[in-house]
C-alpha positions in Angstrom: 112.8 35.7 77.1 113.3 36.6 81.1 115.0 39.2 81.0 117.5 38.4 78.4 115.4 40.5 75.3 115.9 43.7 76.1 115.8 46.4 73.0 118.8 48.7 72.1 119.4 51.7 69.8 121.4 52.5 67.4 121.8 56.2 65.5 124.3 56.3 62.9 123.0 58.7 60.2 125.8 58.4 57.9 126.3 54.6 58.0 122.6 53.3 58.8 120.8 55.7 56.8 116.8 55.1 57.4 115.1 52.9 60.4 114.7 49.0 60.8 114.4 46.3 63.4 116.1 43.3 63.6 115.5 40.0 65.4 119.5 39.5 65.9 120.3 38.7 69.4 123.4 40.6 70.5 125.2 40.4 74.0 127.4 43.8 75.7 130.0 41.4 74.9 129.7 42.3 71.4 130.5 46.1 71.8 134.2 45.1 71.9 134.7 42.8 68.6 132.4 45.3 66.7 134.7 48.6 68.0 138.0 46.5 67.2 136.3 45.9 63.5 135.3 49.7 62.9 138.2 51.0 63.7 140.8 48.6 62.2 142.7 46.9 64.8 143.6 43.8 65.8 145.1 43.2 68.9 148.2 40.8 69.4 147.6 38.3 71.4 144.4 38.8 71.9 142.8 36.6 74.7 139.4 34.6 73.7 136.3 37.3 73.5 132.3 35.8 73.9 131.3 38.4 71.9 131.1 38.7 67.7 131.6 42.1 65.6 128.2 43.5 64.6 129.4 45.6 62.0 127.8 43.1 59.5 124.5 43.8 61.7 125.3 47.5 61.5 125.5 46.9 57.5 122.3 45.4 57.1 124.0 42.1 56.1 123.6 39.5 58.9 120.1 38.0 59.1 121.5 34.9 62.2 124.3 35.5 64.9 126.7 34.1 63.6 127.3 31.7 67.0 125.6 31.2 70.3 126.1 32.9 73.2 126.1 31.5 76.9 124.6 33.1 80.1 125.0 32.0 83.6 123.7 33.2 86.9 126.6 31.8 89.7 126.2 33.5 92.6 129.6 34.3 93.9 130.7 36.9 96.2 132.0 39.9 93.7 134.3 42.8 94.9 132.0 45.9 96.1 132.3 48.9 94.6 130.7 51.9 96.4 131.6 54.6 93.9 129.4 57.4 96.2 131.6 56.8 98.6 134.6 56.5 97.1 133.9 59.5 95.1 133.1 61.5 97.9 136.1 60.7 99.8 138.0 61.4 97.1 136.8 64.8 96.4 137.5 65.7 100.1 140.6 64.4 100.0 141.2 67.1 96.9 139.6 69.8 98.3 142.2 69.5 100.8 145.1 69.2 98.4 145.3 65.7 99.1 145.2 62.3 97.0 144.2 58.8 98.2 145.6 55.4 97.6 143.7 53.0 95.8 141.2 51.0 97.7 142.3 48.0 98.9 139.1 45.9 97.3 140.7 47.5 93.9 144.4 46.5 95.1 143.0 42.5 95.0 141.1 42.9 92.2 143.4 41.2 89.9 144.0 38.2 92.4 142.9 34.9 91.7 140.5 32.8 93.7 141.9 30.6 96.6 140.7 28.3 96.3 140.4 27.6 93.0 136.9 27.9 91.0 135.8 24.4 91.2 135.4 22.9 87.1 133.3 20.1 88.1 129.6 21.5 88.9 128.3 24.2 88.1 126.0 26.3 90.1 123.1 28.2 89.4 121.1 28.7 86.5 122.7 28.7 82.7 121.1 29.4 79.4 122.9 28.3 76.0 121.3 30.5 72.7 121.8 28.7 69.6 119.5 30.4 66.5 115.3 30.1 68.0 116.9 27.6 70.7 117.1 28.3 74.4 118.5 25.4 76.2 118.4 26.1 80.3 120.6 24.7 82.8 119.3 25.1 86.1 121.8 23.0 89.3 120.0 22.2 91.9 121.1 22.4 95.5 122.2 18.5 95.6 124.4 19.0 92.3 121.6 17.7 89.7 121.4 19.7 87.0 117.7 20.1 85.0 117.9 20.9 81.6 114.8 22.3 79.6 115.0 23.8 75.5 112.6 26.2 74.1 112.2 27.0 70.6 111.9 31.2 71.1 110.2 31.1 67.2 107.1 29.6 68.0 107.3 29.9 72.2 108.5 33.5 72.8 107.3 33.2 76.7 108.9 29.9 77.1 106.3 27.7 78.2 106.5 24.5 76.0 109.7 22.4 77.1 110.3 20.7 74.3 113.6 19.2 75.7 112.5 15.4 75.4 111.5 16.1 71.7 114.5 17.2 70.7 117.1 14.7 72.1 119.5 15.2 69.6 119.6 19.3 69.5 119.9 18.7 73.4 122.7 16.8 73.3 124.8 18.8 71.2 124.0 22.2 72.7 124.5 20.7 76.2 128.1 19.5 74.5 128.2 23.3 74.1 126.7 24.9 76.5 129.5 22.5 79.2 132.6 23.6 77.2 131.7 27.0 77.3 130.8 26.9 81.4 134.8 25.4 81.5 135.9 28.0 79.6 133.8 30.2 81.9 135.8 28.8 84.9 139.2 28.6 83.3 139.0 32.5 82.8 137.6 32.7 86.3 140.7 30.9 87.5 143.5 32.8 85.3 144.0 30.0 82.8 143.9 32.3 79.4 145.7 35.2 80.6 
């Protein structure tokens, strides 16, 4: 699954208490939800979070994710963080007694894009996991965007398209996979915070 089935561990003597595997697909995004859970919190106001609380999972009582997850490779310009360096001038700087202002790429972090993050194409190469079913996106350089589906239960390696097959599971996960991208961009451009 290109790079997107990628084994984790989990050691918890007193609350998993012998060894198994599961099949689940979880996301980083899921770390969050499933801390909030364990501990017994819920935050006020909380904004909209991808991820889903494991602790079911952590249980031995979920079997299916419980919804699908989106992923999406946009190549934007990020913020670079050297840490070496900034580490390193920063320990100088302390050696000498001294402190340092924050960086100004961390000073901008918070700002939002000018201009905006466009909500009407989306670029790059998306992927929509619903159950077995991996629907692609993949936007072209002229704004056409190819769509392919996989069923990961019998095509692991992804080599059957199966997309004009299943019309109908197309359909509705491209119906999903679209309002999720939005909400992708919305967050990109400030719009739930």
């Amino acid at each position: 699954e290109g790079g997107l089935r990628v084994p984790a561990i989990l050691e918890w003597p007193s609350r998993i208490p012998k060894h198994r595997v599961t099949d689940v697909r979880c996301n980083t995004c899921d770390i969050y939800p499933t801390l909030l859970e364990l501990v017994g919190v819920n935050v006020a106001k909380q904004p909209t979070v991808d991820g889903v609380s494991l602790v079911s999972l952590i249980d031995n009582k979920l079997e299916t994710r419980p919804r699908p997850m989106g992923f999406w490779d946009y190549t934007a310009k990020g913020i670079g963080t050297p840490s070496a360096t900034w580490m390193s001038e920063l320990y100088e700087a302390q050696q000498k007694g001294e402190d340092l202002p924050p960086h100004e790429s961390s000073q901008n972090a918070a700002k939002l894009p000018d201009p905006a993050y466009p909500s009407d194409t989306f670029p790059g190469h998306a992927a929509w996991l619903s159950g077995n079913w991996k629907l692609h996106r993949i936007q072209g350089n002229k704004g056409e965007a190819k769509w392919e589906l996989y069923d990961l239960a019998s095509d692991p390696m992804e080599s059957q398209d199966v997309a004009e097959q299943e019309t109908k599971r197309v359909a509705a996960m491209q119906t999903e996979l679209n309002t999720w991208l939005n909400s992708v961009v919305d967050s990109l451009n400030g719009k739930d915070y």
